[in-house]
N, C-alpha and C positions, 0 to 999 in steps of 0.2 A: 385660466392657467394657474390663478393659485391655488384655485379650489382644487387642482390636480396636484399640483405638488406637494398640497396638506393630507390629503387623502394617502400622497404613497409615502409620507415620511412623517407617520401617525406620533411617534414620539415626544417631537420637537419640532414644534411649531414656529421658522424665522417669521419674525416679525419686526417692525420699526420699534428700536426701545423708543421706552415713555418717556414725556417731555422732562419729566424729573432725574431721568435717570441721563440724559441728553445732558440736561445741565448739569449733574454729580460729573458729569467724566469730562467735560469741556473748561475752560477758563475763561469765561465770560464774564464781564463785570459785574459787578453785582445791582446793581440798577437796571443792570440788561435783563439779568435774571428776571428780576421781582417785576419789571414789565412785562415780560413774556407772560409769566405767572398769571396776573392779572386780564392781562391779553386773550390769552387761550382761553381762557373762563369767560372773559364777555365776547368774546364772538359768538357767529352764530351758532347755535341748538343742534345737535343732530339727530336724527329721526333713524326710525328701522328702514329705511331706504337706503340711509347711510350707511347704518353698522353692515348691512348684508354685505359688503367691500372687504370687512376684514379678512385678512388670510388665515384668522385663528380659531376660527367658523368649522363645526362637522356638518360634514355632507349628511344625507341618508344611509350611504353605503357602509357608515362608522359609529351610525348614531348608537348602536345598540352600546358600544362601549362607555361612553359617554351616562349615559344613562345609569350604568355600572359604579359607573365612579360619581356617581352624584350620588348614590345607592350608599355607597362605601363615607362619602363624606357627610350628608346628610343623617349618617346612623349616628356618626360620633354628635353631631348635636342633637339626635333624639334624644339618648339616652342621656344627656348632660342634661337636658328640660326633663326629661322622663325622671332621673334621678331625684331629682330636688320633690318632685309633687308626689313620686312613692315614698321619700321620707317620709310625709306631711299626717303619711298614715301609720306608721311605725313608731312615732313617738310616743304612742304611753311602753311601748317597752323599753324605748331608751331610757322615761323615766325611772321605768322601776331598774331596771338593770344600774344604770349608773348613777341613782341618788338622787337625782334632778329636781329642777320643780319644770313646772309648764313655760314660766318665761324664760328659764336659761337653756330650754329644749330647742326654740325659735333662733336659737343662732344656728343649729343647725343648716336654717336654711340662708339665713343671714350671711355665714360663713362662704357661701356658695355667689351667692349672689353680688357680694363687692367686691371681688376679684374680675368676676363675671364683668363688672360696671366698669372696673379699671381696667381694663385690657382692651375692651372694643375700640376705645381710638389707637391703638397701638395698628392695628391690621392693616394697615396704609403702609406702616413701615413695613410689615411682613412682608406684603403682596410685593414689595419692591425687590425688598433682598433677599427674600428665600422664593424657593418653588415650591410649585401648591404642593407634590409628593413630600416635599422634608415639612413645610406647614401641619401636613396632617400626622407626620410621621410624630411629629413633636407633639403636638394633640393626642395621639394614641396612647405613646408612652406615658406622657402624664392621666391618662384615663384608665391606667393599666398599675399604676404606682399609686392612685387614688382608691382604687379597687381593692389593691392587696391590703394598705395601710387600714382601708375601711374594716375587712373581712378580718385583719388579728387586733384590732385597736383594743389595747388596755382599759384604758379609759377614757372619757370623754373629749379632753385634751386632745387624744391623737383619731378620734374619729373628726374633730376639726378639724384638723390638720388637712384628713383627707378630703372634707368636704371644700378646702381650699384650692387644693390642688385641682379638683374635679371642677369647681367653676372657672379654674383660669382656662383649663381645658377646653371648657366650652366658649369660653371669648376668643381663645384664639381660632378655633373651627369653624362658628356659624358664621361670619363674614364673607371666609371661603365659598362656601360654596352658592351664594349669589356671584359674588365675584367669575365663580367659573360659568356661573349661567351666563353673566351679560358680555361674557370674552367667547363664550365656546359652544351656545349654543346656536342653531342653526334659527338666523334673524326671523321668522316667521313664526318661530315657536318659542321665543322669550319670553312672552306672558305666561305659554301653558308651562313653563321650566320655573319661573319665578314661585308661578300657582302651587309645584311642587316640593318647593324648598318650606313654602309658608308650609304649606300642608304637612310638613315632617315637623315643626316646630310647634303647628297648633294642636297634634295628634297625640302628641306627646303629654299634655297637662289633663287631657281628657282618661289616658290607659295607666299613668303613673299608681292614681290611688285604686284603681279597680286590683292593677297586676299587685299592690304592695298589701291591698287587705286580703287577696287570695295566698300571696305568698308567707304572710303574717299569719295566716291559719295554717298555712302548713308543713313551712320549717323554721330555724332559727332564723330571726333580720340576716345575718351574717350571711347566710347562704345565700340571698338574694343577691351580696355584691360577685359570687363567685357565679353567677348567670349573667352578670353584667360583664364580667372578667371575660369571659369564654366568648359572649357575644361582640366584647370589643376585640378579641387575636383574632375573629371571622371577618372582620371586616376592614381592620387592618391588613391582612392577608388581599381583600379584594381590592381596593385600594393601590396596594405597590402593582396589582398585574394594570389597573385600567386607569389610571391618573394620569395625564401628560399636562407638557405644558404649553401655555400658548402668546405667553411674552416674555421680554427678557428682564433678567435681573442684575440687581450691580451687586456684587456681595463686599462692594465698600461702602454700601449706603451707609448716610452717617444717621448715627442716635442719636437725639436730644435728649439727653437726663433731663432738663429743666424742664421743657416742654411736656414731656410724659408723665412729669411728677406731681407739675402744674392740674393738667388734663385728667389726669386719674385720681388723684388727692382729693380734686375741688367736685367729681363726680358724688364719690365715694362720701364726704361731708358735705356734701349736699341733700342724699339719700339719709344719712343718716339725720340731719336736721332737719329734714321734713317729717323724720317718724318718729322724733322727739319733741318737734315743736307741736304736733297732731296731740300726743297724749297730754303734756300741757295745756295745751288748749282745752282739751277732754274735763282734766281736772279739776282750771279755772271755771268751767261751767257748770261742775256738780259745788262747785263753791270750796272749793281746795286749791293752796297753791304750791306746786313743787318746784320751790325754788333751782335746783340742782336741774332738774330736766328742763327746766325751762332755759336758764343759763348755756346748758348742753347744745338745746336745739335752737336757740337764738344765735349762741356762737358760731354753731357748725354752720349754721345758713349763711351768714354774712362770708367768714372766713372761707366756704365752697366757694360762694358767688363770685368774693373778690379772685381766691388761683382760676377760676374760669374766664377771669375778663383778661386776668394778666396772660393766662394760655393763647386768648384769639388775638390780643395786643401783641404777643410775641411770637405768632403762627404766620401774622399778618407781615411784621416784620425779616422775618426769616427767609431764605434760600431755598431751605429742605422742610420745611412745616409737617408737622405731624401727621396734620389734617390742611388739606388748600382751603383757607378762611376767604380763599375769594370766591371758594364757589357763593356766598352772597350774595355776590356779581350777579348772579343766574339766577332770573326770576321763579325759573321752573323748580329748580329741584332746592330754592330756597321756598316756596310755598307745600310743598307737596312735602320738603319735608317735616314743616310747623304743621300744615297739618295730619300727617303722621302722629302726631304729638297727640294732639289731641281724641284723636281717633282712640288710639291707645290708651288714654284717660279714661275712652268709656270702658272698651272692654275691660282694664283692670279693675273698674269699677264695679263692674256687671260680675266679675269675678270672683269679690267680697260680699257685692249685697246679696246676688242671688242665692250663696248656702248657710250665708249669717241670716236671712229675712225669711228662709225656709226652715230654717232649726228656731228661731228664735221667734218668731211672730207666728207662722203657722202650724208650728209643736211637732214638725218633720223630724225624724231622728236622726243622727250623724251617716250613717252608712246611706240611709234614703238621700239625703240629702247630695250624696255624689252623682246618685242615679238619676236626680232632677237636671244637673246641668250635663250628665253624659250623652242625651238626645242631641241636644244643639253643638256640644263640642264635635260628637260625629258627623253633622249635618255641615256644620259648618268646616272640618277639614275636608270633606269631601266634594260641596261646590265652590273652597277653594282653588282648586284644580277645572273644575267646570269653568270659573269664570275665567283662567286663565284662557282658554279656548278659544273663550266668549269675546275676549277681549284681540286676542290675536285672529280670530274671522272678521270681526266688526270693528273692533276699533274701541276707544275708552270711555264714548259716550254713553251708549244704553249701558253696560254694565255696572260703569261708576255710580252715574244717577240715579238708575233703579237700586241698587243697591243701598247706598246711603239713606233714599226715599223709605226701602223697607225697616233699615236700622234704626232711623229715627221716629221711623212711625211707632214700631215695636218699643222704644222707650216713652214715646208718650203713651201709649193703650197703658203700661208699668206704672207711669204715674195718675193717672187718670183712677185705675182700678186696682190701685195702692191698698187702698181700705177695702175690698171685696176679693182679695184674694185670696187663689188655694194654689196646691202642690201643681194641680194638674195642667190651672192657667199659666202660674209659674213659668213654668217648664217648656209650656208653650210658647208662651212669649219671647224667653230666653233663645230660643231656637228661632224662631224667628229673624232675632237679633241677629244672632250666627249668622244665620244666611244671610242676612246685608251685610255683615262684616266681612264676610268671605268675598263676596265682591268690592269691596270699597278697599281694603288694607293691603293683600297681592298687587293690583292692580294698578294703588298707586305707587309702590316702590318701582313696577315696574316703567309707570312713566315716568317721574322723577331720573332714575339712573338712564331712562332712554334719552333722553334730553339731551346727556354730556355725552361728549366725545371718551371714546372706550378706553383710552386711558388715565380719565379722569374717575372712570366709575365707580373704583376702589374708594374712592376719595368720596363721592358722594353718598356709596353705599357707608365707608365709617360716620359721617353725617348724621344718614338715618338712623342708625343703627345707637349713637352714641344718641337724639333725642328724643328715640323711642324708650329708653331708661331712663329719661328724665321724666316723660309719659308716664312711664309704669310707678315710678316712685310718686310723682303727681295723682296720678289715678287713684291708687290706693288711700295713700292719706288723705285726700282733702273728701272722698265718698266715705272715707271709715268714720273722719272727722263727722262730716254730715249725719251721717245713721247715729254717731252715738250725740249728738246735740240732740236732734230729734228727739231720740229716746228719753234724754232727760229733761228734755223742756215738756214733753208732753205728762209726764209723770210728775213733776216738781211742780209745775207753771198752769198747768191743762187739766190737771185732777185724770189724768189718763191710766187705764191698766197698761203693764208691762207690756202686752202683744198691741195695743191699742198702740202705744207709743211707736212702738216698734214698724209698724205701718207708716205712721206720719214720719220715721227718720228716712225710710224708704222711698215713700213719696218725694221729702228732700232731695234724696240723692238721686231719682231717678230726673229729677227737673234739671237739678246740677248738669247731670247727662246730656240729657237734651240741647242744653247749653254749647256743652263740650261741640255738639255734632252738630249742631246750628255756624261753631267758627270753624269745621272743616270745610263744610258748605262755600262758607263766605273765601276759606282762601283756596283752596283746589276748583271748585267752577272754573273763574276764569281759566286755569290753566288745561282743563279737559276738556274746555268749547276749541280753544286755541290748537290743542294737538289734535283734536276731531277735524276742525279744517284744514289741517296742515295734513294731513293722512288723506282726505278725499281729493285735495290737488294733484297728490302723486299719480 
C-alpha cells in the first residue's frame, strides 16, 4: 500500500519526520531528549530487510527517474573532484601567467579542499532543513559563481576565491547523494547505488589530469571553466525535472554557530598541522630546523585536536548536535567507520607514492606517469559498481574479504618488489590495488549506513565522510613523510644513489600500508562475519 501511494505521488514522499526533527517541534524535556538520543542509537541495527518498509523507496516502475537524478546530483560532485585534479595539470601556466612559484601554486588546491573539510559535518544540518532540490540548487549556483569568477579572475587572489567557492560546493553535494541512495533507493539495490556514487567520485581523479593536459594543449586554462560552466546549467536543468523528496524537513531547524565552528576549525587545523608538521619533520631529518613551520604545525595539531574534542564534548551534550556523537553507541557503523579511515590512508597513500616513485626512482616522466595510475583508476571505478552487485546478490562476505585479500596482497608484492621495480609492474600492481579497493571502500559505507535506522543515516553518512578527510590528510602526510625519510636516510646514512634511495622510501611506505590494511582487517571482520549471518537468517 505504500509502495502505491509513492509510486502515484512521485513528488513528495509523506513520511514519519526524523526523530530530530520529532524533537525540534515537541517540548520535551531535555533529559528526555538526550535519552531518546542515545536510545535510538543503541537499539537494535537495522538491516535491508528492514529498510525495504520504507515508504520513501522507488519501485521499478520509477526507477529510471531516480537514476536521473542521482545522474544530475552525482555530476555536481564529479566535477567538484574532477576540478581540483584538472588544476593539478595546469599549473605551470598559472605560474607563468600570474607570477607564481610552485608552492604558492598548491593552494590552489588547498583553497578547495578546506572548505571542502569544513562543510561536510555541516550536511546533517542540510539534510534536515532543506530539501535535497534547494541542497543541490545551492550546490549549482555556487558551482556556476565558481566558474564565472574562475573564467574572468584578474589575478590570482580571485581565482582563490573561486576555488573556495567551488570546494564548499562540493561539501555541500557529495553527502547528498549517498543520503538519497540509502532513503530512495530500492532496498535490493543499495550496494549497486552506493557502488555508483563511489564510482562518480573515483572516476573523477582518474579523467581530471588526462581532460586538463588535452584541454591545456588546446585552448586557454580559462576556457576549460566555461565547459565546466555549460556542463554544470545541463545538469542543473536535469536535476529540477527528476529530484523529489523523500522525508520531511523542519525549516526552523536550529544552527549551532559553536558547534560548526568548533567542527570545522578543529578539521581544517588539523589538515593543516599535519602538513606542516610533515615538512618539519622532513627537515629535522635532512638536519635543518624550521622553527616557524614547526611551531605552525605543532600548534595547529593540538589547537585542531583540542576544538574537535570540545565539538563531540558539546555534540554529546546537545539537543540538536550537529553530528549524533552517539552513534559511538553502535558498534557497527563506529568500526566500519575507523576503518574507512584507514583504508583511505592506503589509497591516499598509493596516490602519492605511486607517480612520485614513478617519476622519481624509475625516470617515468610527468605525463607517463598519469598514464601509470590511469589503468587501475579505470579498473577500479568500474568494479566499483560490479562489487556493488556482488554485494547486494551475496551479501558482504566474499566481496569484502576477497577484496581487501587482494588490496593487501598487491601492497605487500609493492613492498617486497620495492627494489626490482619498473613502470609496467608498477602499474600493474597499482591496479591490482584498485580492484581490491573497489570492493572493500563502496561496500563498507554501504554496510555501515545499512546498520542505522534511515533516519539516522544522514548522520552516519556525515561520520564517514567527515573521517575519511581525516584519512586523506593522514594518508598523504604520514606516506609523503615516509618516502622522503627513506630517501634521505638512504642517501646521507646508506651511501645510497638518489633512485636507490628512492626505492627504500617506497618500500617504507608501502610496509606503512600494509599496516594501514592489516587495522581494517582487525576492525571491519568482525562486523562483516556479524551482518553475513544476520543476512542468511532472514
Amino acid at each position: 500500500m505504500l509502495e502505491t501511494e509513492r509510486e502515484t505521488e512521485p513528488e513528495t514522499m509523506p513520511n514519519n519526520a526524523t526523530h530530530f526533527e520529532q524533537q525540534s517541534n515537541s517540548q520535551q524535556s531535555n533529559s528526555h531528549q538526550g535519552n531518546s538520543l542515545a536510545e535510538e542509537v543503541a537499539g537494535k541495527e537495522s538491516s535491508m530487510h528492514e529498510r525495504s518498509a520504507q515508504p520513501g523507496r522507488y519501485g521499478e516502475q520509477h526507477l529510471m527517474r531516480f537514476v536521473l537524478s542521482l545522474i544530475a546530483v552525482g555530476g555536481f560532485s564529479f566535477i567538484g573532484v574532477f576540478t581540483e585534479t584538472m588544476m593539478n595539470v595546469i599549473f605551470p601556466d598559472l605560474m607563468r601567467e600570474f607570477h607564481i612559484d610552485s608552492a604558492t601554486v598548491q593552494w590552489v588546491t588547498t583553497a578547495a579542499l578546506l572548505p571542502l573539510a569544513a562543510i561536510v559535518p555541516l550536511s546533517v544540518w542540510f539534510n534536515r532543513r532543506f530539501h535535497f532540490k534547494q541542497i543541490f540548487i545551492i550546490s549549482g549556483t555556487l558551482f556556476i559563481v565558481g566558474a564565472l569568477i574562475a573564467f574572468f579572475s584578474p589575478s590570482f587572489t580571485a581565482l582563490l576565491v573561486a576555488r573556495v567557492i567551488q570546494g564548499a560546493a562540493t561539501g555541500i553535494i557529495m553527502p547528498v547523494m549517498f543520503n538519497m541512495v540509502m532513503e530512495q533507493a530500492p532496498s535490493a539495490k543499495i550496494a549497486l547505488f552506493v557502488g555508483f556514487g563511489n564510482l562518480v567520485v573515483s572516476l573523477a581523479p582518474a579523467t581530471g589530469p588526462v581532460f586538463g593536459g588535452v584541454m591545456a594543449s588546446a585552448m586557454p586554462w580559462r576556457d576549460t571553466f566555461l565547459i565546466i560552466l555549460l556542463l554544470t546549467v545541463a545538469l542543473l536543468v536535469l536535476g529540477l525535472f527528476t529530484i523529489r523528496q523523500s522525508h520531511e524537513v523542519n525549516p526552523q531547524q536550529r544552527f549551532s554557530a559553536l558547534q560548526f565552528a568548533m567542527v570545522s576549525l578543529g578539521l581544517v587545523l588539523f589538515m593543516v598541522g599535519l602538513q606542516q608538521s610533515g615538512l618539519a619533520l622532513e627537515a629535522q631529518i635532512a638536519g635543518k630546523f624550521e622553527l616557524m613551520t614547526t611551531l605552525l604545525g605543532v600548534g595547529s595539531l593540538v589547537v585542531g585536536i583540542g576544538l574537535l574534542a570540545g565539538f563531540v564534548y558539546t555534540a554529546l551534550k546537545s539537543q540538536l548536535p550537529l553530528i549524533n556523537m552517539h552513534l559511538f553507541q553502535h558498534r557497527t557503523i563506529t568500526r566500519i567507520a575507523l576503518a574507512c579511515l584507514f583504508i583511505q590512508m592506503c589509497q591516499l597513500g598509493q596516490s602519492f607514492i605511486v607517480p612520485n616513485f614513478s617519476q622519481i626512482g624509475l625516470g617515468v616522466s610527468m605525463n607517463m606517469a598519469g598514464f601509470v595510475v590511469l589503468p587501475g583508476a579505470l579498473l577500479g571505478s568500474l568494479f566499483t559498481v560490479i562489487s556493488g552487485r556482488v554485494y547486494d546478490a551475496i551479501g558482504p562476505k566474499i566481496p569484502m574479504f576477497t577484496g581487501i585479500s587482494v588490496a593487501t596482497a598487491a601492497l605487500v608484492i609493492s613492498a617486497l618488489l620495492a627494489w626490482h621495480m619498473n613502470a609496467t609492474l608498477i602499474c600493474l600492481l597499482y591496479a591490482l590495488y584498485e580492484v581490491g579497493y573497489a570492493f572493500v571502500y563502496s561496500n563498507s559505507v554501504t554496510l555501515g549506513l545499512s546498520s542505522l535506522p534511515v533516519n539516522l543515516s544522514s548522520d552516519g553518512n556525515a561520520l564517514i565522510n567527515t573521517l575519511q578527510q581525516v584519512g586523506c590528510a593522514l594518508g598523504t602526510t604520514v606516506f609523503a613523510v615516509t618516502f622522503s625519510i627513506g630517501q634521505y636516510l638512504g642517501t646521507h646514512s646508506h651511501g645510497l644513489t638518489p633512485v636507490q634511495a628512492s626505492m627504500w622510501g617506497a618500500q617504507m611506505a608501502y610496509i606503512g600500508m600494509v599496516g594501514a590494511a592489516l587495522l581494517y582487517v582487525a576492525l571491519a571482520a568482525p562486523q562483516i562475519i556479524s551482518a553475513a549471518r544476520s543476512r542468511a537468517t532472514k
